[in-house]
C-alpha positions in Angstrom: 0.0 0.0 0.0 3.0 2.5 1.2 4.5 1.3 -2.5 1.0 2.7 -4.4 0.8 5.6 -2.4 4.5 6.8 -3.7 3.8 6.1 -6.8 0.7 8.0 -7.0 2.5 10.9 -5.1 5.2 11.1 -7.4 2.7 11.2 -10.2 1.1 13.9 -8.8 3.8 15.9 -8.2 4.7 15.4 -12.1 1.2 17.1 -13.0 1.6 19.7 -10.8 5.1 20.4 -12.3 3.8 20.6 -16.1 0.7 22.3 -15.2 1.4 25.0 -12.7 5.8 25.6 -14.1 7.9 27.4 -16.2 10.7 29.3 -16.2 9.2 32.4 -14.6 6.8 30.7 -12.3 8.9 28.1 -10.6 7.5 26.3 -7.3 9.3 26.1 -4.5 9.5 22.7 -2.3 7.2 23.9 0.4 4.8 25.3 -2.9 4.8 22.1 -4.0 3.8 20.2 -0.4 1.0 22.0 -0.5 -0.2 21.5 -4.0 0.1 17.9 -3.4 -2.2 18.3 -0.1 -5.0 19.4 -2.9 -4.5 15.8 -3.8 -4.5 14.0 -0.1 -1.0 13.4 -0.5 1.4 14.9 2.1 5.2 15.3 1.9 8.3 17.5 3.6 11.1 19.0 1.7 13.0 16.2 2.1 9.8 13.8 0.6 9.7 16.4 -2.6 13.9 16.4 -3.2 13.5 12.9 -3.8 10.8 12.6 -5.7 11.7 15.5 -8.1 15.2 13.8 -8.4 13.3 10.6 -9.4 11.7 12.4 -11.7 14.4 13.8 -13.6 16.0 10.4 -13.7 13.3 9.2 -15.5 13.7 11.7 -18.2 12.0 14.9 -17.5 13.6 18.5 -17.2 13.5 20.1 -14.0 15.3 22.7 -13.1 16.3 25.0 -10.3 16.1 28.4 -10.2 17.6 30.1 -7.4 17.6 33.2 -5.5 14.9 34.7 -3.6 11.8 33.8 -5.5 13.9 30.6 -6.7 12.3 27.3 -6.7 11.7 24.2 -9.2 10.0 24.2 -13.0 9.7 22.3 -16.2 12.6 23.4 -18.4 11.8 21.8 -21.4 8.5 20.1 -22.7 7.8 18.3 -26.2 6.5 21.2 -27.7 7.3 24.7 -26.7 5.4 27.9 -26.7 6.4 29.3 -29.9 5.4 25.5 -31.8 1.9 25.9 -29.9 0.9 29.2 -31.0 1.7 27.8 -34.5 -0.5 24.9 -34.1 -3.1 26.7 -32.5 -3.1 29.5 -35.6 -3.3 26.4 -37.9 -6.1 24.9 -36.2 -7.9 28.3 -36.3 -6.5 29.0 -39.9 -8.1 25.5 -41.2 -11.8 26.4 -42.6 -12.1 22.3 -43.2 -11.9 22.3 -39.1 -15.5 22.6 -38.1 -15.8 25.8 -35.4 -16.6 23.0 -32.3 -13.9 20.9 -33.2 -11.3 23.4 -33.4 -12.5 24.7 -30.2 -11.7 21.3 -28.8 -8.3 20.4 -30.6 -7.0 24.1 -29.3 -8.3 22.9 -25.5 -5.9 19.8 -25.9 -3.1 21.9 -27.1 -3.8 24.3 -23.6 -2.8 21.1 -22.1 0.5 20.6 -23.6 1.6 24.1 -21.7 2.1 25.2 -18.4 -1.5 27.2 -17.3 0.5 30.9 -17.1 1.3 30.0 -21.1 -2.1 28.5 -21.6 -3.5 32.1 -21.4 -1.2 33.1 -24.2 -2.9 30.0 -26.4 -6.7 31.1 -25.5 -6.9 33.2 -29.1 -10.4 31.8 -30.0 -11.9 35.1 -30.9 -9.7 34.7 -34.3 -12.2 31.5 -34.9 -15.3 33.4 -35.3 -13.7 35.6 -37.8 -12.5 32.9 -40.1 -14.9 30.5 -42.2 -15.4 27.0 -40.6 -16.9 24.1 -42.3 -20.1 22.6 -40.5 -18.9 19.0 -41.6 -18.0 17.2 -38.5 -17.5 13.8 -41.0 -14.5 15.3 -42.4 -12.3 13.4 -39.5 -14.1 10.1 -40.3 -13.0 10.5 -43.9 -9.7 11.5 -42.8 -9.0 8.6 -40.8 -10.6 6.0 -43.7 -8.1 7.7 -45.9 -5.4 6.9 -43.7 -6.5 3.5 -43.5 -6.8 3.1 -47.2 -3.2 4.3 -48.1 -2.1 2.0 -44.7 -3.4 -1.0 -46.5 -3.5 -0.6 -49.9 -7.0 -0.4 -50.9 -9.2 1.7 -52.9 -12.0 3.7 -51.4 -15.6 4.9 -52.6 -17.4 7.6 -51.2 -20.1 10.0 -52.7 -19.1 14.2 -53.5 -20.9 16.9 -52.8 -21.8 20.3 -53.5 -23.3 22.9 -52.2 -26.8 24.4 -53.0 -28.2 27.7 -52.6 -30.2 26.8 -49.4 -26.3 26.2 -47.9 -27.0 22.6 -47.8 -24.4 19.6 -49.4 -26.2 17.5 -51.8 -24.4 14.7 -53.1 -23.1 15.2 -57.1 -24.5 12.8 -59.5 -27.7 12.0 -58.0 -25.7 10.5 -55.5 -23.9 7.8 -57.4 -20.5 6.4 -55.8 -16.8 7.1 -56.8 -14.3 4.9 -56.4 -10.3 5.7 -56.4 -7.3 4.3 -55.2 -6.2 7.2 -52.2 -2.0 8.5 -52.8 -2.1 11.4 -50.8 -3.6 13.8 -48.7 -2.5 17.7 -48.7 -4.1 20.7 -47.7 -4.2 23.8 -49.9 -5.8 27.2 -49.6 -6.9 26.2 -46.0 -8.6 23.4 -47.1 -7.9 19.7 -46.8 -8.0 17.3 -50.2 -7.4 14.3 -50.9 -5.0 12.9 -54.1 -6.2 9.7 -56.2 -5.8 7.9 -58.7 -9.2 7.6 -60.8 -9.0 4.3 -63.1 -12.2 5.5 -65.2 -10.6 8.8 -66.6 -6.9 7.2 -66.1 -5.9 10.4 -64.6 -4.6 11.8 -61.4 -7.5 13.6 -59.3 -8.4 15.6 -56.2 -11.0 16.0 -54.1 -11.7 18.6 -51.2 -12.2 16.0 -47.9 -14.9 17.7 -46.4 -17.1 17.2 -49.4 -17.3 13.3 -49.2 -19.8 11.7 -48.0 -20.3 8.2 -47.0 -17.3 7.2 -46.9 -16.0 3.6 -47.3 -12.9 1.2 -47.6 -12.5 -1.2 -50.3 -11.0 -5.1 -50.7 -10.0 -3.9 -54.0 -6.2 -3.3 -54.0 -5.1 0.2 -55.2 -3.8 1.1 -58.5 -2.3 3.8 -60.6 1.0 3.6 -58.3 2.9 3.6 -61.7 1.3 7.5 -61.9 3.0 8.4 -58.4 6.3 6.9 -58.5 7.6 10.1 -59.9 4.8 12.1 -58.2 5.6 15.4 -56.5 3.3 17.3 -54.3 4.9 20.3 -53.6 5.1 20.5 -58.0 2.1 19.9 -57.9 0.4 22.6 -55.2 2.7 25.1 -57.7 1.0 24.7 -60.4 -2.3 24.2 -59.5 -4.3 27.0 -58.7 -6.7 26.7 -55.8 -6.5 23.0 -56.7 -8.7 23.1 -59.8 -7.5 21.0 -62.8 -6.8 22.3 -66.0 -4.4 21.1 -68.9 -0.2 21.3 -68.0 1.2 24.3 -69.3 4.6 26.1 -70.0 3.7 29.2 -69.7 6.0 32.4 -70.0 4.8 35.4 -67.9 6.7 38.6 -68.6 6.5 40.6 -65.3 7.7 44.2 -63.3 10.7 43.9 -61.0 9.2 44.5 -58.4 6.3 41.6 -58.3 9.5 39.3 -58.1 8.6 37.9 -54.7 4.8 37.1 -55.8 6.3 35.0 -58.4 9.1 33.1 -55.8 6.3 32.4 -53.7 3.8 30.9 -56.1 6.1 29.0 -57.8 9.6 28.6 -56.0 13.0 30.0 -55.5 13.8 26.6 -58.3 12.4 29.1 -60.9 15.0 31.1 -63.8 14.3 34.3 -63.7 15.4 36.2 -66.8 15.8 40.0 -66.9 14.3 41.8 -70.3 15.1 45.8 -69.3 16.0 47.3 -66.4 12.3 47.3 -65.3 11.1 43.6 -66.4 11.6 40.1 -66.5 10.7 37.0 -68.3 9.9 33.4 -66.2 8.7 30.1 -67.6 6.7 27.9 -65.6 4.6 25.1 -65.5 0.7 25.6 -64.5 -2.1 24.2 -64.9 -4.2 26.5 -67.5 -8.0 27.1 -66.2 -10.0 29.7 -64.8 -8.4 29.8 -61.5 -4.9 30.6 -63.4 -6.3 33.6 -65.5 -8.1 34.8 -62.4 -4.7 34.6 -60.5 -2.8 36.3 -63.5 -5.8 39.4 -63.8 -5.2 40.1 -60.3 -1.8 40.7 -60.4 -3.0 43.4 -63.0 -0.8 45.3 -65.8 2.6 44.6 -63.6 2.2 40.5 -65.7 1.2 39.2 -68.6 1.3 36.3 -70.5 4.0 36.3 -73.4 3.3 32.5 -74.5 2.2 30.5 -75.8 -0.3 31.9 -78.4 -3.1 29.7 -77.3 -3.2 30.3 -74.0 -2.5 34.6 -74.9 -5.5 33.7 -77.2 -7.4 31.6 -73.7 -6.7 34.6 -71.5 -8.1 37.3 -74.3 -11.1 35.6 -74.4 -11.5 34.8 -70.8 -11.3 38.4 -70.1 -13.6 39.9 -72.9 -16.4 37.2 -71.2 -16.0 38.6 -67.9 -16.2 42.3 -69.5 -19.5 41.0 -71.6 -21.0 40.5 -68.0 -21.0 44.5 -67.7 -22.8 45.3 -70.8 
């Protein structure tokens, strides 16, 4: 019994070390007594010296800070501060999160911190600013996925869209599709999966928080011969918004000082060639639909397209539509 009640003891004094510790608010050894009497346990200084050096031989990081207000506190943890607040401004950044849910993954990472660094995690106001998705299936999908790509099986699932009334009805009249799973990547803030489609023989994606009814197969996967020289990072380049479109080379002549738009978009990997002291020329590889001309007549007059003729000719006309639409 004297054995359990150590144990236990020692494990509370571990919880109140990563909860109530950090560098500026270490606990001193009579602090820590009396947190542990919260718990029904009891222990002198002596008792805590012990168990704190038990502790720390079984791997965790406590310290001593000394002085005045000295005392004892967590020095390092498995994720610090700094990798929090970039996990909670994911979470929050991530419209395919579902407002609840990312209420409750940004709770768990609280937990991860001491509760003085906790109040520098609580940002939820940012949430209600950002669009959520309402689709609390999306982690059911994610996790068949997973499973899918674990074993090597194909998956089928219905897609939806959305209607006027805000409501997903499945595509199709609600007919199944079925794809081998490769990958799963998230783009604009939203989460998508990467298959292989053996009906159109192409490579395909689809947003994650659109499927519906989602499903492992027996059937083995295929298409692997697609992805052996398949890179993702190429790929989120050149697609825009992650809508298909036919593989392009397209030149863009551009101002110097747009330079960085074009880096970030598609890579530091890119040439960049200078045509006068106030232009350059880059060739890249995009894939040519709506989404790209939108992203190219946003940049305005500072880019255009200097080939090839077709697509010039693609972009002319997708413009003169839009104008059309103003009489």
């Amino acid at each position: 019994m004297a054995v359990s009640l150590v144990k236990l003891r020692i494990l509370y004094m571990m919880r109140i070390l990563l909860e109530r510790t950090d560098d500026r608010h270490p606990m001193s050894a009579a602090d820590i007594g009396k947190a542990l009497g919260e718990y029904g346990m009891s222990a002198d200084r002596k008792t805590v010296y012990s168990d704190i050096e038990t502790l720390n031989e079984s791997g965790m990081d406590i310290l001593q800070a000394k002085g005045t207000n000295g005392g004892y506190y967590i020095g390092s943890r498995e994720f610090e501060l700094p990798e929090l607040k970039l996990l909670v401004d994911a979470v929050q950044a991530s419209k395919f999160i579902s407002r609840k849910k990312s209420e409750e993954l940004i709770r768990k990472l609280e937990n991860l911190a001491s509760i003085h660094d906790a109040r520098q995690l609580q940002r939820n106001v940012f949430i209600y600013n950002r669009p959520k998705t309402g689709n609390e299936t999306i982690y059911y999908n994610v996790d068949q996925i997973h499973a899918a790509i674990l074993r090597n099986k194909q998956i089928r699932y219905k897609y939806a869209e959305w209607t006027v009334k805000k409501k997903l009805k499945p595509k199709k009249g609600g007919v199944f599709y079925t794809v081998s799973p490769w990958a799963l990547t998230w783009d604009d803030a939203n989460y998508y999966l990467i298959a292989y489609d053996d009906a159109a023989d192409c490579i395909k994606h689809y947003r994650v928080d659109k499927m519906q009814d989602t499903d492992v197969l027996e059937k083995n996967r295929i298409g692997k011969e697609r992805f052996q020289d398949f890179d993702l990072a190429e790929f989120g380049k050149k697609t825009f918004s992650m809508y298909g479109g036919r593989d392009e080379e397209v030149t863009l002549v551009c101002e110097n000082d747009i330079v960085g738009v074009i880096l970030d978009r598609f890579g530091k990997e890119v040439t960049i060639v200078p045509v006068d002291e106030k232009h350059f020329r880059v060739r890249v590889l995009a894939a040519v639909s709506p989404q790209f001309f939108g992203w190219v007549a946003g940049i305005g007059d500072k880019m255009h397209i200097g080939a090839p003729e077709h697509v010039k000719e693609a972009y002319r006309e997708y413009l003169l539509h839009i104008l059309e639409g103003y009489g």
